[in-house]
Each structure stands twice: as C-alpha cells, then as structure tokens.
C-alpha positions as CSV (number, residue, x, y, z in Angstrom):
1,X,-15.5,1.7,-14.9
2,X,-12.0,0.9,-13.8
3,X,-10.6,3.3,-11.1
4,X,-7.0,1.5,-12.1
5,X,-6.0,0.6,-15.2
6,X,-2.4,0.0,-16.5
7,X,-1.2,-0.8,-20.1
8,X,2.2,-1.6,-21.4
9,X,4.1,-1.2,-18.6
10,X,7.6,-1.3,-18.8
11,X,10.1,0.5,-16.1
12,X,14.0,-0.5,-16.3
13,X,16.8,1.2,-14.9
14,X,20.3,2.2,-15.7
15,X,22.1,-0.7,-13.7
16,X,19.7,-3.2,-14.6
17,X,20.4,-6.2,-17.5
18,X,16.4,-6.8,-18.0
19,X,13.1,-4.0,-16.8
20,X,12.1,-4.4,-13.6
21,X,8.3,-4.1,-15.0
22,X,8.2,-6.1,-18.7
23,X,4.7,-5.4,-20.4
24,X,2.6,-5.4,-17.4
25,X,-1.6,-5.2,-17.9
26,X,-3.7,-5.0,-14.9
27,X,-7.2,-3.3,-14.2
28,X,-9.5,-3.0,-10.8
29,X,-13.2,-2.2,-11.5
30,X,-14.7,0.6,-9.3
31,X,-15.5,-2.0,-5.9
32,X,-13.9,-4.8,-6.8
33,X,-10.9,-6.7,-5.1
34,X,-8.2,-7.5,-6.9
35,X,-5.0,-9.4,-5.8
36,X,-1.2,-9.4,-7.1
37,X,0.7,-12.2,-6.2
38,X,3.9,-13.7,-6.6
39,X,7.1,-14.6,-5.3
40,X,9.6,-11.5,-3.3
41,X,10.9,-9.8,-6.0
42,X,8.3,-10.4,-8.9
43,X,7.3,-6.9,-9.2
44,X,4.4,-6.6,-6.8
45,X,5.0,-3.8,-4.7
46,X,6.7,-1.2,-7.4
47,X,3.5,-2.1,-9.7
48,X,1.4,-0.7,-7.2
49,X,3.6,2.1,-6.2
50,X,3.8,3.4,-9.5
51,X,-0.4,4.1,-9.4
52,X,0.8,6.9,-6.8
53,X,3.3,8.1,-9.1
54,X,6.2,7.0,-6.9
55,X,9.3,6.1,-9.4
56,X,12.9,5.1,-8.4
57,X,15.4,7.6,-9.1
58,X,16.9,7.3,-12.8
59,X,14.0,4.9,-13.6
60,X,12.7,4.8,-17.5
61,X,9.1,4.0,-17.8
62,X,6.5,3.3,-20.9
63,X,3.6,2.7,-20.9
64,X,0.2,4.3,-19.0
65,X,-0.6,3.9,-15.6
66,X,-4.7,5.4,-15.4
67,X,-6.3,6.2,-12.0
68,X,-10.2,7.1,-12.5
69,X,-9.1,7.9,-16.0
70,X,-5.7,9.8,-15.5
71,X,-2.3,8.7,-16.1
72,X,-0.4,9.0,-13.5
73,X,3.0,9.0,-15.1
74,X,2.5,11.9,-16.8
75,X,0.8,14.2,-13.8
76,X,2.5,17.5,-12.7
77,X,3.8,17.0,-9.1
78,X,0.9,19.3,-8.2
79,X,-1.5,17.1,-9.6
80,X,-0.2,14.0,-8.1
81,X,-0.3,15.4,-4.5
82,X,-4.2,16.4,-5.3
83,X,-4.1,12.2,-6.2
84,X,-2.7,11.2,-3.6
85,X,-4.9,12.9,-1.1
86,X,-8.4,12.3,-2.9
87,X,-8.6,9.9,-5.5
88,X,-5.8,6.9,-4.5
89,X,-4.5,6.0,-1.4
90,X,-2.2,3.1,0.2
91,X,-1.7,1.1,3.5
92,X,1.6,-0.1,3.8
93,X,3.0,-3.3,5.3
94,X,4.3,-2.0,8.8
95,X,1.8,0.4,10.1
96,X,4.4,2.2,12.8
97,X,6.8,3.1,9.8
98,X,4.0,5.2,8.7
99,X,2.5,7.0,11.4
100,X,4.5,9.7,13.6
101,X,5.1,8.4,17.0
102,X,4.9,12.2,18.3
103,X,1.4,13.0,17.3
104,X,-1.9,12.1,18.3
105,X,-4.1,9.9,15.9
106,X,-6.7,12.3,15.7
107,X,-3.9,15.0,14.6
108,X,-2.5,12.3,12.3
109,X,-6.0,11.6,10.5
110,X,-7.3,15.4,10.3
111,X,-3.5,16.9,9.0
112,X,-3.9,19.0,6.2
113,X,-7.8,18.6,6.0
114,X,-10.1,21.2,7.1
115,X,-13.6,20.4,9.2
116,X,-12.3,16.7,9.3
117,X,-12.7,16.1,12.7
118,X,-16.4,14.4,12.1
119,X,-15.1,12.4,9.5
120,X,-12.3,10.9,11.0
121,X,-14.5,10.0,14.4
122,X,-17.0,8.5,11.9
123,X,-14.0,6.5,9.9
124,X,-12.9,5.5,13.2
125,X,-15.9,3.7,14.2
126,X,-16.2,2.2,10.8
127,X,-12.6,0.3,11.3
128,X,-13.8,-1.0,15.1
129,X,-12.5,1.7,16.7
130,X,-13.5,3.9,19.7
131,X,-13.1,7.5,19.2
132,X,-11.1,7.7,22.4
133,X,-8.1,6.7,20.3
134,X,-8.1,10.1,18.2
135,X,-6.7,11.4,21.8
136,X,-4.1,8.4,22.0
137,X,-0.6,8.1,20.4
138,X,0.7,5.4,18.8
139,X,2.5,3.6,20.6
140,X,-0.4,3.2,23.2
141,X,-2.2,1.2,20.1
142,X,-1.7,-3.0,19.5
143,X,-0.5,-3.6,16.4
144,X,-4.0,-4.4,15.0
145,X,-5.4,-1.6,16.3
146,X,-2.9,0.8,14.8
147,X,-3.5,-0.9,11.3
148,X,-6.9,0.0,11.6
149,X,-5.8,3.6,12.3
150,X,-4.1,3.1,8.7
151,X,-7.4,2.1,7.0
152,X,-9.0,5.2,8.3
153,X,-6.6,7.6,7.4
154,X,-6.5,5.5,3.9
155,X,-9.9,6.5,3.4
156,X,-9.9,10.2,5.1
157,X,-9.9,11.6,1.5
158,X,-12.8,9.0,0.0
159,X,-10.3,7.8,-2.4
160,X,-11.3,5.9,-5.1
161,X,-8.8,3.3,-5.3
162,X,-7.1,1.5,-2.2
163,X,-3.9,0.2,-2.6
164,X,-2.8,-2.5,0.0
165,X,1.0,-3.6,0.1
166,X,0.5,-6.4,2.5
167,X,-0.8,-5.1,4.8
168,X,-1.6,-7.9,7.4
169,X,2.2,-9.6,7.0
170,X,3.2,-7.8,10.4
171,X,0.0,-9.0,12.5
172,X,-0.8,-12.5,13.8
173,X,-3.6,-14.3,12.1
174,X,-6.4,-13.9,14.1
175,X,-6.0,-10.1,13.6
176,X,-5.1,-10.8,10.2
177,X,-8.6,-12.3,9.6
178,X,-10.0,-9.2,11.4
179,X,-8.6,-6.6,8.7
180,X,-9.3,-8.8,5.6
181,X,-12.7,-9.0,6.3
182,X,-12.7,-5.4,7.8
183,X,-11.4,-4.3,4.0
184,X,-14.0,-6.6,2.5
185,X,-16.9,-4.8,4.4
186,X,-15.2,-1.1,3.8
187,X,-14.9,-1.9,-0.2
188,X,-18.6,-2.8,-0.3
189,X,-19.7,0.2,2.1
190,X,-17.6,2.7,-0.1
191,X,-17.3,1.3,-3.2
192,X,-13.5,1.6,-3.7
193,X,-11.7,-0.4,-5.9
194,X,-9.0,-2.7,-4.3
195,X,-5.5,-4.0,-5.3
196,X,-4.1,-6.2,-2.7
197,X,-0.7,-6.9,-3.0
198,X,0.5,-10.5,-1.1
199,X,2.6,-13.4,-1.4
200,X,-0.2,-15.3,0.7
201,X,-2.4,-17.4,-2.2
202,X,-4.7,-18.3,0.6
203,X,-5.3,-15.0,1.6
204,X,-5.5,-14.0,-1.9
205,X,-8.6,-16.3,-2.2
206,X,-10.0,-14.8,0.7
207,X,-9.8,-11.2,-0.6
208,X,-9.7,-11.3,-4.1
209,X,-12.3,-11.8,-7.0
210,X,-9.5,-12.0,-9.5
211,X,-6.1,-12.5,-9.2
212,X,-3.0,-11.7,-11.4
213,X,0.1,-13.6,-10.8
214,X,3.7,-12.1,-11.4
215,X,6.9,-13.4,-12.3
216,X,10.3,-11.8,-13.2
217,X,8.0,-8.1,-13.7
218,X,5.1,-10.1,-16.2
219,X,1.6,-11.0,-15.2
220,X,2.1,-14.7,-15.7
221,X,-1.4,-15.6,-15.6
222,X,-4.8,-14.3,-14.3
223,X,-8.1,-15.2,-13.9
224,X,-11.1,-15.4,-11.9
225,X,-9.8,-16.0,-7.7
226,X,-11.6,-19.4,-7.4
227,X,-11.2,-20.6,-11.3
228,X,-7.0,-19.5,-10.8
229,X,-6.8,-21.2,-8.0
230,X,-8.8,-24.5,-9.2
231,X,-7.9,-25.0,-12.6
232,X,-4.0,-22.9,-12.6
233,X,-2.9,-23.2,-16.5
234,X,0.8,-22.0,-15.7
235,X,3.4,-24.0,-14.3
236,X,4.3,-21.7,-12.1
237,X,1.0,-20.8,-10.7
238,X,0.6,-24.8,-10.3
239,X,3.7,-25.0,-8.3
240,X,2.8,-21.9,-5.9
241,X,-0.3,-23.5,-5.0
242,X,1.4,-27.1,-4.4
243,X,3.7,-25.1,-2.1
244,X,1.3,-24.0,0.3
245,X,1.6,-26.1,3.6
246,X,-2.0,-27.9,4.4
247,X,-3.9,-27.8,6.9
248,X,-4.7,-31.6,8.1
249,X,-2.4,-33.7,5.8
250,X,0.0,-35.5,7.8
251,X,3.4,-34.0,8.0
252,X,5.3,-34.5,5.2
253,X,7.7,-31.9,3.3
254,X,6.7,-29.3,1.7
255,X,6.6,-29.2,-2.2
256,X,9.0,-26.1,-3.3
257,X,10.0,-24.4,-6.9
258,X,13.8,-25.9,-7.5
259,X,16.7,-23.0,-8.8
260,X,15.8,-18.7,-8.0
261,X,14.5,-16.3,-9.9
262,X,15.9,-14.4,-12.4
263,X,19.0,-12.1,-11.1
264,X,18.4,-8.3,-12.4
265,X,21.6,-8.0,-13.7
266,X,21.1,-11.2,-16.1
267,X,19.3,-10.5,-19.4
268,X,16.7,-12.5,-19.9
269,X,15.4,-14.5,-23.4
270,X,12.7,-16.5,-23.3
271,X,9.7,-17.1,-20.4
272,X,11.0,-15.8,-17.6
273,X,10.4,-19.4,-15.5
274,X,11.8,-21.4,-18.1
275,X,14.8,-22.8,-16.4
276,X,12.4,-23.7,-13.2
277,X,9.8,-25.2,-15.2
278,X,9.1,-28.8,-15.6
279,X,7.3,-28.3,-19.1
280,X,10.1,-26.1,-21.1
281,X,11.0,-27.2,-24.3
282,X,13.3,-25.4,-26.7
283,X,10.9,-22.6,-27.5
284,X,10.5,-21.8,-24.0
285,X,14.2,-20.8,-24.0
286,X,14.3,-18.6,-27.2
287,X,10.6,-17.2,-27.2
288,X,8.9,-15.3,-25.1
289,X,5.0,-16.0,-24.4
290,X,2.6,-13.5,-24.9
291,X,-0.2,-13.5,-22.4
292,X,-3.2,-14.9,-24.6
293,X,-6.3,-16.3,-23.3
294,X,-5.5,-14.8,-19.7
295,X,-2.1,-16.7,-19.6
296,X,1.6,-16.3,-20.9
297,X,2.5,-20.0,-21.7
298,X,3.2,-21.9,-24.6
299,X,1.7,-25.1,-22.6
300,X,-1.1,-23.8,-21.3
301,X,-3.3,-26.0,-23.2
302,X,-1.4,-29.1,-22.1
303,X,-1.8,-29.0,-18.5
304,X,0.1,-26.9,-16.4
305,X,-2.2,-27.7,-13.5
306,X,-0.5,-30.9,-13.3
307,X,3.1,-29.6,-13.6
C-alpha cells in the first residue's frame, strides 16, 4: 500500500516563465525509504511540502498529491490539520528553527495532545534519549540531541508517512551517521513510510531503497538505490555521481556539471539538461523526454553511465 503517492504534478506560479513542479510521479510504500535527490533548486523540498498541503501563495497546482489514500490538495483546512497531526509528519533541516526556545521539551512534545506524557517518555528513549530532557529546554540540548527531540515529536502522532527535508545537513557526520541509522531502525520499528529529501547521493545510498532524481521540477530518473547508483542511465545522474569527492583517490579535482540550471524566469523546450549534457542532439532541444522505462532520456539506451 503506498502511504504517499503523487501523480501529474504540476505547480507554476504567476511570475514564473516554466512550473516549478513539471509532471512529477513519486510513491513510498508503507515502511519503505525513499530518497529525492538533486541539485539546490530541482524541486526537492516543495515536492515534499506539498504532501502537508503547504502551497506558495498564488501558486496553481494539477495533479494529486495522496497520503494513505487522500489527496491532499483538495483537503478542507480542517482536514489537513487532522493530517498533519496523525497521519504525515516532517523534520526539517535546522532543528532550532522549529522548536520554541521558551518551552520545555516535554511541553513541546505533549502540546495539544491529551494523556501524551507516556508516549513522549517512551518516544524519547526510542531516539537515545534520557527522559530527563522532557524537563530541559532547548538550548541546553547539542545539536544532535535536539534533532532527535525532532524525530520524537515527528512521531508523537504515529504518523504514517515521515517526511525528512535534510535533516542531518546542520550536524557533523558522526552525528549524522547516528540519525540515519536511528531513522532506519524507527522506519522498521513503526512501519512508516519514508521520503528523504538530500543533495547527499552517498547518503542517499545509505537510507534509501529507491531513489528518484530531480531536475528543473522532473523526476529525471529512478530506480532501485544500489541499481541507480551502479548502472545511472541519465546523463545527469552519471555526472552527480562522478562529482562526489572519493575517499582514497589521490587528490585530484573534482569532476563538476559545466553551465547552471535552468533560470525560472526562462521557458524551457526540450529536456531540461540539455544544454549541460554531453549526449544532446537536436531532439534533445525541441522534445521533451517522457520518463519511460524508469528514465526521461532519449539516450538512455546508449549509455549515459558513461557520459
């Protein structure tokens, strides 16, 4: 059963020359991790937003966004509160922008929820926690620690579907590594379906047993995590994993994509990477690909892993 499912998803708004969101197709399965990737920019963050319902102002949408089965896009505000606070739920980047510095944790986990006081001490322990932070405030927590407090109050309302926007890109890597595979171990314990939002293709690996990559607001390609990220069939998934800097290669300079991405205010004809892309050819320009086979490239069959 999917707990996320999205079809057709377009979003565009009045100042902008091309959508924001162009056609987008994703689905997470109830317990299973799924990653979005992609370059600043791409799409990543507002395609997970809008599974909470959370639109731009004077932004046009099409298209279904489905959480356990309900569209989103077209729940009363009512509704979409009752959402938010049982079904889907998402940790954010910089945990301290999300937290009130005035309050206890314990007052920020329980707010709003009756008799939750033995939940949130058991969701404490179950991020690593001891329950004498409930009585602590934020600003007595490490960084690490107060992502964790995140996580729990995430998963105060046994939601269904967890939405991570990067959530580790503030922390160093050790603790990094500590809340991946805290997630990991939380997703099997519960169940909940995961969509892990990242620019980090190594750490997409990590979490992630299928990945969709995202360009210009399309799903460029996805796949299986490790076949993705062994056999890439788009040129631009090829040239995000040749970018990644190596551990134990000598030092040498770093392979990069050559011109920018798409401006907004720039309509757009064509595949989206075309003027970056080593294999475009005239129809590249003028057509767009449709995403066939699990890829949206008219060269996908003649090796893009090698671009």
């Amino acid at each position: 059963m999917s707990v996320l499912r999205i079809d057709g998803l377009r979003m565009r708004l009045p100042e902008t020359a091309r959508p924001l969101l162009d056609g987008v197709e994703l689905s997470v399965a109830e317990g299973e991790s799924v990653a979005l990737v992609g370059e600043s920019g791409s799409g990543k963050s507002l395609t997970s937003r809008l599974a909470l319902g959370l639109l731009p102002s004077g932004a046009v949408v099409e298209g279904t966004v489905a959480v356990a089965g309900e569209d989103v896009l077209a729940a009363s505000p009512a509704r979409l509160r009752e959402l938010r606070s049982r079904t889907v739920a998402m940790i954010f980047q910089d945990p301290r922008a999300g937290i009130n510095p005035l309050r206890r944790v314990g007052d920020f986990l329980v707010e709003g929820r009756k008799g939750a006081r033995a939940r949130a001490r058991e969701l404490v322990e179950a991020v690593g926690l001891e329950q004498r932070v409930l009585r602590q405030y934020p600003h007595e927590l490490s960084g690490g620690m107060l992502q964790r407090v995140m996580i729990a109050g995430a998963l105060m309302g046994d939601p269904k579907l967890l939405l991570c926007d990067e959530p580790t890109t503030a922390l160093d890597v050790t603790t990094q590594a500590e809340i991946v595979a805290l997630l990991q171990s939380l997703r099997r314990r519960y169940g909940t379906g995961l969509l892990f939002v990242t620019h980090d293709l190594d750490l997409a690996a990590d979490v992630a047993d299928r990945v969709y990559v995202m360009y210009a607001g399309r799903i460029a390609e996805t796949g299986p995590a490790d076949t993705l990220f062994s056999r890439p069939r788009h040129p631009y998934t090829a040239a995000l994993l040749a970018a990644r800097p190596r551990v134990g290669k000598e030092a040498e300079r770093l392979a990069t994509i050559p011109g920018q991405p798409p401006d907004l205010r720039t309509a757009l004809t064509g595949c989206a990477f075309a003027v970056r892309c080593p294999l475009a050819t005239a129809e590249c320009h003028t057509d767009a690909p449709e995403l066939i086979d699990q890829v949206a490239c008219h060269h996908s069959r003649t090796g893009a892993e090698h671009a």
